[in-house]
N, C-alpha and C positions, 0 to 999 in steps of 0.2 A: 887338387888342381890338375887338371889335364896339361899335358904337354901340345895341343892342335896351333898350328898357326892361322891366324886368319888371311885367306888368301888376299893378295892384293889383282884388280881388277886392270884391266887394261881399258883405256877409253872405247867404246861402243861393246864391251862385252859384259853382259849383266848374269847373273847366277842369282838362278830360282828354286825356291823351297828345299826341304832338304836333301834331294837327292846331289841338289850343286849343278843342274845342267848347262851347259854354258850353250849361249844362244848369243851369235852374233848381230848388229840391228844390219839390215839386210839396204841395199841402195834403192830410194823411192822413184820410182817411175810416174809423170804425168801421162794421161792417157787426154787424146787431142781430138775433137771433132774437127771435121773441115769442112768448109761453104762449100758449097755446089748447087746448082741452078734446077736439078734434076729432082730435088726433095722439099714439100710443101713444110710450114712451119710445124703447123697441126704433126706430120710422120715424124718428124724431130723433135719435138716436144713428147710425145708419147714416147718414143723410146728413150729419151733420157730420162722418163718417170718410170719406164716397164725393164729396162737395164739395169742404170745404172741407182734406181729408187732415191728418184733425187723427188722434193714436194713438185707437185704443178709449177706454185709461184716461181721455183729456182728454175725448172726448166725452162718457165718461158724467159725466163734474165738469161739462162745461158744460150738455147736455141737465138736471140736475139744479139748476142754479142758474136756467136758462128756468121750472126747474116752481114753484123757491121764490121767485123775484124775480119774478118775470114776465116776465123778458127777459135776453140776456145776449151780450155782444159775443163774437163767434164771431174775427174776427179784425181789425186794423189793415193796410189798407193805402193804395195809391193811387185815385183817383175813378174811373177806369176799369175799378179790378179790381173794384171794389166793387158798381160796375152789372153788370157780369158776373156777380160771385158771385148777385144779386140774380137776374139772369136764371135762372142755376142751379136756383136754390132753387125758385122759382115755376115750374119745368118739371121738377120731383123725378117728381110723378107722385102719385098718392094712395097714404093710408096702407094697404097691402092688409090691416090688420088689425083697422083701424076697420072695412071692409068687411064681415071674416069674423065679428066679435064685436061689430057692433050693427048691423050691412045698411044701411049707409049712406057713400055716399062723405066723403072726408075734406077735399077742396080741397088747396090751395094752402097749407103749414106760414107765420103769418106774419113779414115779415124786412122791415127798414127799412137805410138808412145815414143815418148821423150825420155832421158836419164836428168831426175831434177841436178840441178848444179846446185852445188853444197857451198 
């Protein structure tokens, strides 16, 4: 019989396989589209399918709740993915359709993150 104790765990820290690594759970960030008048439904539906690889069907429920709320959390994840998705977003490109149907460029679709409240 060994003498090991079995460690006791503190709440959000979990030890995995046997090396024991301890891995914090990290604080989840919403990431946030925002209404604006500048981008067609069609450029915001493709990019929440080409970003953030949500189905069609979800994006046009989500693109549609951007148009009636004003805003609408696209996904939940960690701070890191969330600057990423953000970087994404703001390097989409203009809407080519704002372009073709009122000759003017479109910017930047815009997108915040939130810290969720726990």
């Amino acid at each position: 019989m060994s003498d090991q104790s079995t460690p006791v765990l503190m709440p959000g820290v979990k030890i995995e396989n046997e090396e024991k690594t301890v891995q914090k759970n990290s604080p989840r960030w919403n990431v946030i589209l925002l209404d604006d008048p500048n981008h067609t439904f069609a450029y915001v539906t493709d990019l929440i399918v080409n970003v953030f690889r949500r189905s069609m069907d979800d994006a046009k429920a989500l693109t549609e709740e951007v148009h009636r709320m004003g805003r609408a959390i696209i996904v939940t994840c960690s701070k890191e993915r969330a600057e990423l998705y953000l970087e994404q977003v703001r390097s989409y490109g203009n809407d080519p359709f704002m372009k073709m149907f009122k000759g003017k460029e479109s910017g930047a679709l815009g997108v915040t993150m939130e810290p969720v409240d726990d």
